[in-house]
C-alpha positions in Angstrom: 0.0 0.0 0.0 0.5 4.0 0.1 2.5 3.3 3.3 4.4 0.5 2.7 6.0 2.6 -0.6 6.8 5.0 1.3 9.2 3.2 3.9 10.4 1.5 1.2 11.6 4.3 -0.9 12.8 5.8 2.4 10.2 9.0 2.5 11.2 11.1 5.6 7.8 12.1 6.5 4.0 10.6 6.7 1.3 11.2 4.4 0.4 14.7 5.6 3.5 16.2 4.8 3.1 19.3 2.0 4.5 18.5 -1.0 6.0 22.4 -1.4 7.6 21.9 1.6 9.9 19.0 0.1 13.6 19.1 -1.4 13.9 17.9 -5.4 15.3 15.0 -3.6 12.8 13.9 -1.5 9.8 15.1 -4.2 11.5 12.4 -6.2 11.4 9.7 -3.8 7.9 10.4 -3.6 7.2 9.8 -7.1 8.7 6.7 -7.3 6.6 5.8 -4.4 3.7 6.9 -6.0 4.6 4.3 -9.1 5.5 1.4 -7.0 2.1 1.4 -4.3 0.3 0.9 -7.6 2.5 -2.2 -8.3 2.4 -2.0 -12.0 3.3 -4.9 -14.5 5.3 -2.4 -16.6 7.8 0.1 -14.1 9.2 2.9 -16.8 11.7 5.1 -14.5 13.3 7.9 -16.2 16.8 8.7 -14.2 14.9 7.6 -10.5 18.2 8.6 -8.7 19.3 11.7 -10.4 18.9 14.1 -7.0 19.4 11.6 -4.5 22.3 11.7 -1.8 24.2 8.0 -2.1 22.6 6.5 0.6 18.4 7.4 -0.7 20.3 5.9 -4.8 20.9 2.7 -3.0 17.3 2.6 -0.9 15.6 3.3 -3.9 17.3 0.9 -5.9 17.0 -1.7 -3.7 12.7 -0.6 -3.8 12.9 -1.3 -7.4 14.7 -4.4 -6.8 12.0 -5.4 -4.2 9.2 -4.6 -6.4 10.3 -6.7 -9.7 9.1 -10.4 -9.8 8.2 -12.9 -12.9 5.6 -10.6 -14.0 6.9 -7.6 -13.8 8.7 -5.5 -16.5 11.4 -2.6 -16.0 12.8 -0.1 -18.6 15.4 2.1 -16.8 16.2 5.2 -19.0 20.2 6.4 -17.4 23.1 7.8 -18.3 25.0 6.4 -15.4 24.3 2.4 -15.3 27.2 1.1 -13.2 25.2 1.2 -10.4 22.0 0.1 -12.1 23.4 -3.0 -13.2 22.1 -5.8 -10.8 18.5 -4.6 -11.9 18.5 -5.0 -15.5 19.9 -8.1 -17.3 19.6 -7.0 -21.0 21.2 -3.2 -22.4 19.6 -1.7 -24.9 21.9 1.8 -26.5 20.3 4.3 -28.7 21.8 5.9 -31.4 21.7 10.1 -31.2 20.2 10.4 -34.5 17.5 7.2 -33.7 18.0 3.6 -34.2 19.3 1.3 -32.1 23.0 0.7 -31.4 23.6 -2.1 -29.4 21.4 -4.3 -27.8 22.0 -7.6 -25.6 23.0 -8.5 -21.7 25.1 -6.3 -20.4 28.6 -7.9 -19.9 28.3 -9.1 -23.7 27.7 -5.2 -24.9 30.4 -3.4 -23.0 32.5 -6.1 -24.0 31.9 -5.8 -27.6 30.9 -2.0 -27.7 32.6 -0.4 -24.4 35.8 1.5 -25.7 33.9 3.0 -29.0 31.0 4.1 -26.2 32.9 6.1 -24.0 34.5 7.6 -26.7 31.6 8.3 -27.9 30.1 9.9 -24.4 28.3 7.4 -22.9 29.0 6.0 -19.3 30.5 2.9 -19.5 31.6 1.2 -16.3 35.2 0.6 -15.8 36.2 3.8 -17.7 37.1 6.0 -15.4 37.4 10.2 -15.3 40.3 12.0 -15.2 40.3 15.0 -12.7 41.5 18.7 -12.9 43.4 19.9 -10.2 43.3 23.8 -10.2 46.3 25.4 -11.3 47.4 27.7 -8.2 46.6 28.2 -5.0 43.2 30.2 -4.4 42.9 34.0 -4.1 41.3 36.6 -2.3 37.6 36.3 -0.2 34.6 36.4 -2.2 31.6 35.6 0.1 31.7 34.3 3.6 28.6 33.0 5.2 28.3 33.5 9.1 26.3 31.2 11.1 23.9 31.4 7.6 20.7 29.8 8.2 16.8 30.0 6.8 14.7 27.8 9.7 13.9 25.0 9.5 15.1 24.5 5.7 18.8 25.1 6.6 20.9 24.6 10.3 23.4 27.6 11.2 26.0 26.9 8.5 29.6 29.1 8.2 31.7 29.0 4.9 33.6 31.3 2.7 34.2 31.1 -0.8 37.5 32.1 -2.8 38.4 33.2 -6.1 40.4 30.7 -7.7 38.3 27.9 -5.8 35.9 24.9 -6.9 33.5 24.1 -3.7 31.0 21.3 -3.4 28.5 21.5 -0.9 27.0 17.6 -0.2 24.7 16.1 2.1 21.6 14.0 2.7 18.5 15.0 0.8 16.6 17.6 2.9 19.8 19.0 4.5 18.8 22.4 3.0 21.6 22.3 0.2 19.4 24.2 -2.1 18.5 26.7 0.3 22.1 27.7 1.1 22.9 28.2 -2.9 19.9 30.7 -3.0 21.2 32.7 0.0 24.8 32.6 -0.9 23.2 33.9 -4.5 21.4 36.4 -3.1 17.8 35.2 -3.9 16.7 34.7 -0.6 16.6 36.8 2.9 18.7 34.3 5.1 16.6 34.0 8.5 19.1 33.6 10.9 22.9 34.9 10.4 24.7 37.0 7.4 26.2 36.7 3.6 29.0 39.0 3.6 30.6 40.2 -0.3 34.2 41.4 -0.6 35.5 44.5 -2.2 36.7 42.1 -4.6 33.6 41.2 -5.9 31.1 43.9 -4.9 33.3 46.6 -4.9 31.1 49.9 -3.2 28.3 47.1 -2.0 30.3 45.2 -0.2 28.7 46.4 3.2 25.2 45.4 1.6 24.1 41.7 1.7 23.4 40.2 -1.5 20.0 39.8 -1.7 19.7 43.7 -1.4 21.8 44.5 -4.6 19.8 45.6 -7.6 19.2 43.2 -10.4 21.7 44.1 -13.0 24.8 44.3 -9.9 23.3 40.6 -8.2 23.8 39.3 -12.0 27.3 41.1 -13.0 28.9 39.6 -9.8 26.8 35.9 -8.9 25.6 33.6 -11.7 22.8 30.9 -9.8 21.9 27.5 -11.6 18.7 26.2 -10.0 18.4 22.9 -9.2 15.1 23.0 -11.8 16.0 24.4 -14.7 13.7 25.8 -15.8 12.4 27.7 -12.9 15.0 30.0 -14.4 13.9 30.4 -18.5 11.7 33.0 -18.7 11.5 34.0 -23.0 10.5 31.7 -25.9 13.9 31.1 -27.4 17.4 29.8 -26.2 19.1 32.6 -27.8 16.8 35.1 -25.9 17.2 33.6 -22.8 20.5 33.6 -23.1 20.4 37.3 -24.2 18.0 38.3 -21.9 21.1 38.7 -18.9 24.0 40.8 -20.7 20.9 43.4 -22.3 19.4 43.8 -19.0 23.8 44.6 -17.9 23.7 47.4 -20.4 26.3 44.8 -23.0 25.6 46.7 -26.4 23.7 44.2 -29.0 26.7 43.5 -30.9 28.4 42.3 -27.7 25.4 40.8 -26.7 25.4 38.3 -29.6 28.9 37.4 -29.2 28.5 36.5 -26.1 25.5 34.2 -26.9 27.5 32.7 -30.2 30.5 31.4 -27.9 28.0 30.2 -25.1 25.9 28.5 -27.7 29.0 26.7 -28.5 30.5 25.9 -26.0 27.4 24.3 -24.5 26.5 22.3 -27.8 23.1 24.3 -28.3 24.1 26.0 -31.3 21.4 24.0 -33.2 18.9 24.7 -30.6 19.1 28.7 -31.0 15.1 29.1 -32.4 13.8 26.4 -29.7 11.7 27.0 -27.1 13.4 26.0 -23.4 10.8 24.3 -22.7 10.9 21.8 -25.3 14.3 20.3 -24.1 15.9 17.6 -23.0 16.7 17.0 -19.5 20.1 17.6 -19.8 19.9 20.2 -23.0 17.9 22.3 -20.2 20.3 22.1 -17.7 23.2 23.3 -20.2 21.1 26.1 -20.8 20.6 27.1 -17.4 24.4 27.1 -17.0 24.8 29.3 -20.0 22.3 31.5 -18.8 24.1 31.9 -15.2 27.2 32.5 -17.0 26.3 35.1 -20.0 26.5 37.9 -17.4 30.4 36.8 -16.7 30.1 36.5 -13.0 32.7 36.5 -10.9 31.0 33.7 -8.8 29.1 31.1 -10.0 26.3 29.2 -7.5 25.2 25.6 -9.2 22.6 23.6 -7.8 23.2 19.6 -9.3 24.8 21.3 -12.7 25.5 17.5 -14.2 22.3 16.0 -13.9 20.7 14.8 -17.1 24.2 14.8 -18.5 26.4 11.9 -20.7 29.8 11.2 -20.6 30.6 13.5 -23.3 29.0 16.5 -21.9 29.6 16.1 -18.4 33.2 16.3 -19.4 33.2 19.6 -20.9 31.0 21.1 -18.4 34.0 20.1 -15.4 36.2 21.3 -17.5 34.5 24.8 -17.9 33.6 25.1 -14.5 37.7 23.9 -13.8 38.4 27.0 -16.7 36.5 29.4 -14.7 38.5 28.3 -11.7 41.4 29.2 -13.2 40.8 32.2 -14.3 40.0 33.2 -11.0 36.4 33.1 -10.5 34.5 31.4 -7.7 32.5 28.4 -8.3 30.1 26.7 -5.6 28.1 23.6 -6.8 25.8 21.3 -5.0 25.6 17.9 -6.1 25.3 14.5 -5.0 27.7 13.2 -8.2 30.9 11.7 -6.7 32.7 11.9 -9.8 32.1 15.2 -10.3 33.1 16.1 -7.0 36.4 13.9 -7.1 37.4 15.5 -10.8 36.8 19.1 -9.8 36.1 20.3 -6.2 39.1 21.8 -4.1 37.2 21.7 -1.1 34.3 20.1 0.3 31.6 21.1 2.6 29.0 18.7 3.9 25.4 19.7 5.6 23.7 17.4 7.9 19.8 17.3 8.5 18.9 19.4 11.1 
């Protein structure tokens, strides 16, 4: 029953708990628990542990596990399927232009198919990721956070933030991750405690807090990727969302599309210029979130899970933008529960607990 998926997908809460109220983690855990207290003959999960700390990936998988029997049938649509593994036993790989690639039992396609894969951008286990090491030593303070909290979303939390400095911020589901990247982005009051700004980066603001800098300043000095993309798109194009950030900084138009040219590229959207946001993928969205955040050139950027959705191929080049960013002496803060991600990039680590 309604209970019984609930445990078993390790839900925090009981029935009457408001689904606003709940973190992107724990709304998602609640789907899946949703799917499973119907117990259907045909489970399609699309990415079920995408936003989910280690420990709720591996309570949810073993849910899935628990729910399969002879009459049940599971399609499992992932990029990352090393973990997945023990629940499929056949692996069927798509081709980008439609088709199918390879299809069979796992062990007999990576065996045959593996090395051209990751090449090609797809996660293939036993292939690991090589990591990027900044390049000097960090430099001056950007932000400092002092005893930062928004009750009962987010405990008292200090932290400071560097140029020159990758920092991941990790933590169970429902720590109040998310909250802390809107505060140190100036998007939300904090409750309890302070965000302070240098000179460095606010220059004549730096006695204000963040959230009480104007518009145009707040995106000039902090680019913020939200953990749902597009809570963030707010025009009928990628390249107008995209342009939407350096017109409202003043850039002249001829600037403007420059910026959005190299962006486009870099992100491999170029072909998606005319779309609507709302008509991409998962991961198309959440590159153009990240371009969006960083058409303003910030001098710190705030990410909220900035590799979900993503293959091998792209989640490459977006660590080794963020690691380019770093170098150049900006400040980059990302939330994520990806391991990898936090093992190829991050210089420091800070990890909430659940108040």
């Amino acid at each position: 029953g309604v209970d019984g998926a609930l445990r078993r997908v390790g839900f925090p809460y009981g029935r009457e708990r408001p689904t606003a109220a709940l973190s992107g983690g724990e709304q998602q855990r609640l789907a899946l628990a949703g799917a499973l207290a119907l117990r259907p003959g045909l489970l399609l999960l699309d990415e079920p542990t995408a936003n989910l700390d280690p420990a709720g990936a591996d309570l949810v998988r073993r849910a899935v596990a628990g729910a399969l029997d002879a009459d049940t049938t599971l399609i499992l649509v992932e990029h990352r399927v090393a973990e997945a593994l023990p629940l499929v036993d056949r692996v069927v790989v798509l081709e980008p232009a439609g088709g199918v690639r390879a299809d069979g039992p796992p062990e007999e396609v990576f065996a045959a198919h593996g090395a051209a894969l990751a090449a090609e951008g797809v996660w293939v286990p036993g292939h690991p990721v090589a990591t990027r090491p900044a390049a000097g030593a960090p430099g001056g303070l950007l932000l400092t956070a002092d005893r930062l909290g928004l009750p009962p979303r987010l405990a008292p939390t200090d932290l400071a933030v560097r140029a020159g400095e990758a920092l991941a911020v990790r933590g169970p589901n429902g720590a109040g991750k998310s909250t802390l990247a809107l505060l140190l982005g100036g998007l939300l009051r904090p409750g309890a405690g302070r965000v302070c700004a240098s000179a460095e980066l606010a220059g004549p603001d730096h006695r204000t807090p963040p959230h009480r800098w104007r518009a145009p300043a707040l995106a000039r000095r902090i680019g913020s990727v939200f953990q749902d993309p597009e809570h963030q798109f707010v025009t009928s194009t990628v390249f107008d969302e995209l342009a939407l950030g350096p017109r409202r900084t003043g850039q002249p138009e001829t600037a403007v599309r420059e910026t959005v040219a190299g962006l486009l590229d870099r992100l491999r959207l170029a072909r998606l210029a005319a779309a609507n946001p709302y008509t991409l993928s998962g991961g198309e969205a959440r590159r153009l979130s990240v371009a969006t955040a960083l058409a303003t050139a910030p001098r710190l950027l705030i990410c909220d899970e900035p590799t979900f959705g993503q293959d091998r191929r792209t989640w490459r080049e977006l660590v080794d933008l963020f690691a380019d960013l770093r170098d150049a002496g900006h400040g980059v803060v990302t939330v994520t529960h990806d391991p990898d991600f936090v093992a190829a990039l991050a210089d420091r680590t800070v990890t909430l607990e659940r108040s």
